[in-house]
C-alpha positions in Angstrom: 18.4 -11.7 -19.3 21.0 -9.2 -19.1 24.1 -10.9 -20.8 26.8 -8.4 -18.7 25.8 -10.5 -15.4 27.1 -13.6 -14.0 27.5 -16.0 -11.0 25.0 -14.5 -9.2 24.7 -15.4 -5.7 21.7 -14.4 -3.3 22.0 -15.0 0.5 18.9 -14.0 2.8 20.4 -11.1 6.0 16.7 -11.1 7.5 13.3 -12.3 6.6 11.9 -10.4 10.0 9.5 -7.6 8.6 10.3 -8.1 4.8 13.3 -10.0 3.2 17.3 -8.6 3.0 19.0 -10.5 0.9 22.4 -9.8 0.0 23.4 -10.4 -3.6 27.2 -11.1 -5.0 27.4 -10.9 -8.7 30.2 -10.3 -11.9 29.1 -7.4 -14.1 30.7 -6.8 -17.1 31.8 -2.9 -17.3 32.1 -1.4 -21.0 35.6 -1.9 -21.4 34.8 -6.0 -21.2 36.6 -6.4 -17.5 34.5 -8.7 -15.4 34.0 -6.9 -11.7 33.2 -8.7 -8.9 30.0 -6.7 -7.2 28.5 -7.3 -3.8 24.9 -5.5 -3.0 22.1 -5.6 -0.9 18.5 -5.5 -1.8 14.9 -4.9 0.8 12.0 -6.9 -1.0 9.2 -5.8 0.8 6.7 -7.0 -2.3 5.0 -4.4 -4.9 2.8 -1.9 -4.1 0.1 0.4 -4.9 -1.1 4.5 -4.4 -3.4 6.7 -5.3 -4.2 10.3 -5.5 -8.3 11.1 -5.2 -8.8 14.1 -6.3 -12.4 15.8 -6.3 -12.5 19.0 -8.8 -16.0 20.1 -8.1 -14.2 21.0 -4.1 -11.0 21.5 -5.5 -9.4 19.4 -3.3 -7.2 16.2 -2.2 -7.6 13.6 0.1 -3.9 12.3 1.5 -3.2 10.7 4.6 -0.6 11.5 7.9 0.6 8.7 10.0 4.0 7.7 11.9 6.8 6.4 9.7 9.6 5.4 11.4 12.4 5.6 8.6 12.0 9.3 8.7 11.7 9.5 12.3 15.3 8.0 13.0 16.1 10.3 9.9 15.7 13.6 11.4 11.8 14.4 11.1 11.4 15.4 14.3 8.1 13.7 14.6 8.2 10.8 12.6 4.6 12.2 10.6 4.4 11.4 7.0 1.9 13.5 4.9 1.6 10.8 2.0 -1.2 9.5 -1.0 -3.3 6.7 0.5 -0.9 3.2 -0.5 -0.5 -0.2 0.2 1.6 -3.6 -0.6 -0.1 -5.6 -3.4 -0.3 -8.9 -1.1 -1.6 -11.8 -3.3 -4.2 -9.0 -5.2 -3.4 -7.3 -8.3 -2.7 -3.8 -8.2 -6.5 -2.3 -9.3 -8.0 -4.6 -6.6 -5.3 -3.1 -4.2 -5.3 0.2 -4.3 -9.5 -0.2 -4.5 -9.0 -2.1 -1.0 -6.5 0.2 0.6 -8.7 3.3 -0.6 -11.7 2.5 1.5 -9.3 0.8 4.5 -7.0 4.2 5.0 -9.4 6.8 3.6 -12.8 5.5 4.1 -13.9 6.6 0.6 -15.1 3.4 -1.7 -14.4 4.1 -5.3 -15.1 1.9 -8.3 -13.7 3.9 -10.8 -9.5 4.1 -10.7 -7.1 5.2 -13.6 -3.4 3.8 -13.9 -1.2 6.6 -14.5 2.6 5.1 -14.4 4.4 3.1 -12.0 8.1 3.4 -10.9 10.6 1.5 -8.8 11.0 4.3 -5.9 14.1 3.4 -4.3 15.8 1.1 -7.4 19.8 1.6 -5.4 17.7 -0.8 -2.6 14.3 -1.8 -2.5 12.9 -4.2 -5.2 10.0 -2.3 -4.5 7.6 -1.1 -8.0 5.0 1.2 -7.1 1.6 1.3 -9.9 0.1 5.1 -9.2 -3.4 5.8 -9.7 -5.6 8.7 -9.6 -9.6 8.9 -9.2 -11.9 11.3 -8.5 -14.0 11.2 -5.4 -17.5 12.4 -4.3 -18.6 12.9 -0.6 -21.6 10.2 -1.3 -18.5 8.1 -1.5 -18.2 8.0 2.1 -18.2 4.6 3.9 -16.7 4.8 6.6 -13.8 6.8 9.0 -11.0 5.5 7.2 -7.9 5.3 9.6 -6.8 2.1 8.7 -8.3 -2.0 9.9 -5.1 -3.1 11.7 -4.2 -2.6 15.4 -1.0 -1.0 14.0 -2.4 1.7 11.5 -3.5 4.7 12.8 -4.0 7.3 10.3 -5.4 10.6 9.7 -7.2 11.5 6.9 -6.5 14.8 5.6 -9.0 16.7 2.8 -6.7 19.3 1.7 -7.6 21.9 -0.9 -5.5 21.1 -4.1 -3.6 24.6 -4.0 -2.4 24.4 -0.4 -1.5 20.6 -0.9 0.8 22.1 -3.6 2.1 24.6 -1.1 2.6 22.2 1.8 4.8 20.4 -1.4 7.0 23.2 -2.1 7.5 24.3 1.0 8.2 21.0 2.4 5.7 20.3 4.7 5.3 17.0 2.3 8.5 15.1 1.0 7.0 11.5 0.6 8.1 10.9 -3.0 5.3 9.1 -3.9 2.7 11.7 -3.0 4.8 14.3 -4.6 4.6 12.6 -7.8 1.4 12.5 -7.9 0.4 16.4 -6.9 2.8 16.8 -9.6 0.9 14.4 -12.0 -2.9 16.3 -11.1 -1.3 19.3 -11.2 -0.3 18.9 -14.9 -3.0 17.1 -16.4 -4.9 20.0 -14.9 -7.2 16.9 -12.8 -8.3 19.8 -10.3 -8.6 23.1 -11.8 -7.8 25.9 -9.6 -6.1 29.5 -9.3 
């Protein structure tokens, strides 16, 4: 426990889609003064992605589907090129990502490898992401992908690993997330190329 809080104070704003709480607290700055603090906080559970990477093709396989938040946020229309991801649920996050791979992408893998995770939006969102990366074959797969609910509907991209870097510098992807983990491939040399 973190010594430089006190009288914390959670009230629950909505528990429609996820939960916004709003949280009043005293923090103790470095000079010793208690300050009275008032913040609120999305928990919309923990969550999983994954980049699958094959280096054999040299290429990627990411996602595109509607996200709202960037839609009302100035992208035009509302696509999100992103790594395939889901909330952790009641499952761990190896069991969720392994779920969410085959559901989204329609690849089943049984082979994943935990690279980091990282709260994404900590100012926020509750929210810690686990990142994993695996390497895919085309015997791998099952099925369309696209998603199992009535409200997914996503597009499965195979992008080569070089223009999937391009589309990230020139900002045809932003999802921070996916980003990250281009980044992460692209440094640990996963899919050689040039």
């Amino acid at each position: 426990m973190n010594n430089r809080v006190r009288n914390l104070t959670t009230e629950i704003l909505s528990d429609n889609w996820y939960t916004l709480r709003k949280v009043t607290f005293e923090w103790q700055k470095k000079n010793g003064e208690w300050q009275k603090q008032s913040r609120e906080a999305y928990d919309r559970g923990n969550g999983a992605t994954i980049l699958l990477y094959n280096n054999a093709t040299k290429t990627v396989i990411l996602t595109n589907q509607f996200r709202i938040p960037t839609y009302v946020n100035g992208n035009e229309t509302g696509m999100l090129i992103e790594a395939c991801a889901g909330l952790l649920d009641k499952d761990d996050a190896e069991n969720c990502i392994k779920r969410e791979t085959e559901e989204e992408t329609g690849y089943k893998i049984s082979q994943v490898k935990k690279v980091f995770e990282s709260y994404m939006s900590p100012g926020s969102v509750t929210e810690i992401l686990h990142f994993f990366v695996a390497e895919y074959t085309k015997e791998q797969k099952v099925n369309e992908g696209g998603g199992v609910t009535d409200e997914e509907d996503i597009e499965v991209l195979e992008l080569d690993f070089t223009k999937a870097l391009q589309m990230m510098e020139n900002g045809e992807i932003k999802d921070g997330k996916t980003i990250m983990l281009l980044q992460y491939a692209q440094i640990h040399q996963l899919v050689s190329y040039n």
